[in-house]
N, C-alpha and C positions, 0 to 999 in steps of 0.2 A: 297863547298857543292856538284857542279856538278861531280868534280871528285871522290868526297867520293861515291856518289850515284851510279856511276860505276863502282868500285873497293866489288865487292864479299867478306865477310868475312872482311870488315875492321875492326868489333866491336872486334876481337881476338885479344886480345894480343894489341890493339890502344891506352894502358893507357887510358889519358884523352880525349879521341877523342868524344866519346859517351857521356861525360857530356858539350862537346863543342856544338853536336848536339840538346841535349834535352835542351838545354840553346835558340839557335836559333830556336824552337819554339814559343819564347814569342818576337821575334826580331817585331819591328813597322814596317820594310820592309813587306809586305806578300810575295814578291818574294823568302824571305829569307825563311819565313817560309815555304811553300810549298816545296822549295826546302829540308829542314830538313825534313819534313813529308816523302817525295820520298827516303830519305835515310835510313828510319827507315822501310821504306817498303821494301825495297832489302835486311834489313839483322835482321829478325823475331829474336825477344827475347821476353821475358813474358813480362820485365820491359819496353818495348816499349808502353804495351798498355792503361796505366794509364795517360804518357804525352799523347797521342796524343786522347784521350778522352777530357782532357783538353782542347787541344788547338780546337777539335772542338765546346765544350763547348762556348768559348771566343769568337768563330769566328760569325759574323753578318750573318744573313740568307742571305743578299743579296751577298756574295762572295761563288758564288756558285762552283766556281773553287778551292777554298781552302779545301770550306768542302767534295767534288768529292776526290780530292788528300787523305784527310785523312781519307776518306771512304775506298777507297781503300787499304793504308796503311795498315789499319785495318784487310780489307780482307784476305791480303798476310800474315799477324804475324796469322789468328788464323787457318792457311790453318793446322798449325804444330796442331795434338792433345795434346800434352802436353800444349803447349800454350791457347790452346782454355781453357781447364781445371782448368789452373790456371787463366784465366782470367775472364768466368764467377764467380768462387767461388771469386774472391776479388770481382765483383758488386754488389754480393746477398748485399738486404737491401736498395742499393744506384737504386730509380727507374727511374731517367734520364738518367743514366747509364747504365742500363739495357735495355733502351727502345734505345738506340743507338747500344748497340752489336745485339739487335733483328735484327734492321733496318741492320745491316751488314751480319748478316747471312742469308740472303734471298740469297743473292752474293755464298753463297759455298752451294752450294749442297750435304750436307754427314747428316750422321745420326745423328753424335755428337751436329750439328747444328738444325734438325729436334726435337731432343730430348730438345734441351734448348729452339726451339720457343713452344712446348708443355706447356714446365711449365709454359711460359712467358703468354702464351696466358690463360692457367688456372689460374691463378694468379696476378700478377701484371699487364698484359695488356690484361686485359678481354675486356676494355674500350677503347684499342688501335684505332684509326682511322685506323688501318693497320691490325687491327687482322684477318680480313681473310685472308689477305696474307697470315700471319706466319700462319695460321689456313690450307692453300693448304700446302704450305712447309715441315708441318709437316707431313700431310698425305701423301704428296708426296715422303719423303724420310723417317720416320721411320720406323724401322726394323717392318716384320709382326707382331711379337709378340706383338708388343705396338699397335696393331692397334685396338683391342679388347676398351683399356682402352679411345685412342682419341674416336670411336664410341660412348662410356659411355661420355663423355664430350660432343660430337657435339647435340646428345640425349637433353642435358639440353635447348636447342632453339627449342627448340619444343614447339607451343603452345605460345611463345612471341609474335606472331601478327606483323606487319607491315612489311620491309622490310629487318628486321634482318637476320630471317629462309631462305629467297631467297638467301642472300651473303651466308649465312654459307651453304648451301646445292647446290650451283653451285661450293664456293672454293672448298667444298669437291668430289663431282661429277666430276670436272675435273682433280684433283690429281689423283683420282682412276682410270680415265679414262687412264691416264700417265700411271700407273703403270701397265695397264693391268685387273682389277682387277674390281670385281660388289661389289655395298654397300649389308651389310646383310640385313637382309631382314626389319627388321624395319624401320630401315633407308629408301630402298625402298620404303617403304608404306606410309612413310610421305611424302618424294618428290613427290609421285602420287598425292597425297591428294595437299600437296601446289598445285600442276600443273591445277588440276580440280577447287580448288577454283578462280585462275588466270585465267582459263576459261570461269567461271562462274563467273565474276565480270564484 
């Protein structure tokens, strides 16, 4: 495995090399496994990223070194646009599934990634423990033109009460602030408003 993991371009032309890999994700050693993981991260295919969803699937929260390795993994397969594309479109539907590529795209920085925690966070992880994250991420990196549409989204926490409005309007406050960039102006006028009643409490 060590050697596979060093050798660039093994999956080419390896015959059955790549089905010996995704075999040794299920192996009872974890050494073994992690080591498979680290080989599928050095050499990015689409079909890489179904096993190793899996094997974090399988894998116990407390081996946090396994699920680190195939986070990463992760990372480096969907850095390729083609791959990212195909591999959001096979999760749609599957929401454990999704809420793990979310949890990986925090890790790359691009629009393609920006664009998918958008829907995620409109959609199936509205409820996410993490959704301001992905809620900064995405302000932070999608194209201007979408920023119009996340505004009309962040817009809907308006008026929820408690501590909701303050997450969603500091992630988004400090994305803008990255980018250079003031919120329009409604936006503005709530954040004044949360600010003054925080004052006044």
């Amino acid at each position: 495995m060590k050697t596979l993991a060093e050798r660039a371009g093994w999956r080419r032309g390896a015959g059955g090399l790549r089905e010996i890999v995704i075999s040794k994700l299920a192996d009872p050693d974890a050494f073994v496994r992690r080591a498979a993981a680290e080989v599928l991260r050095r050499d990015a295919a689409a079909d890489n990223i179904g096993p190793l969803l899996k094997l974090w699937s399988a894998t116990p929260a407390e081996d946090t070194l396994l699920i680190h390795t195939v986070r990463m993994a992760l990372r480096d397969n969907l850095r390729s646009p083609h791959i990212f594309e195909m591999a959001t479109r096979n999760v749609r539907g599957r929401p454990e599934e999704m809420a793990k590529l979310a949890d990986v795209c925090l890790g790359l920085p691009k629009q393609q990634a920006a664009r998918f925690l958008f829907g995620f966070v409109s959609n199936e992880g509205a409820e996410s423990p993490r959704m301001t994250a992905y809620l900064h991420h995405a302000a932070r990196y999608l194209a201007a033109d979408s920023l119009p549409r996340l505004y009309a989204h962040v817009l809907t926490f308006r008026n929820r009460g408690g501590s909701i409005e303050r997450r969603v309007l500091r992630s988004l406050y400090r994305a803008l602030q990255e980018r250079g960039i003031k919120p329009p102006q409604e936006i503005a006028a709530w954040g004044l408003a949360t600010a003054r009643k925080l004052i006044g409490s």
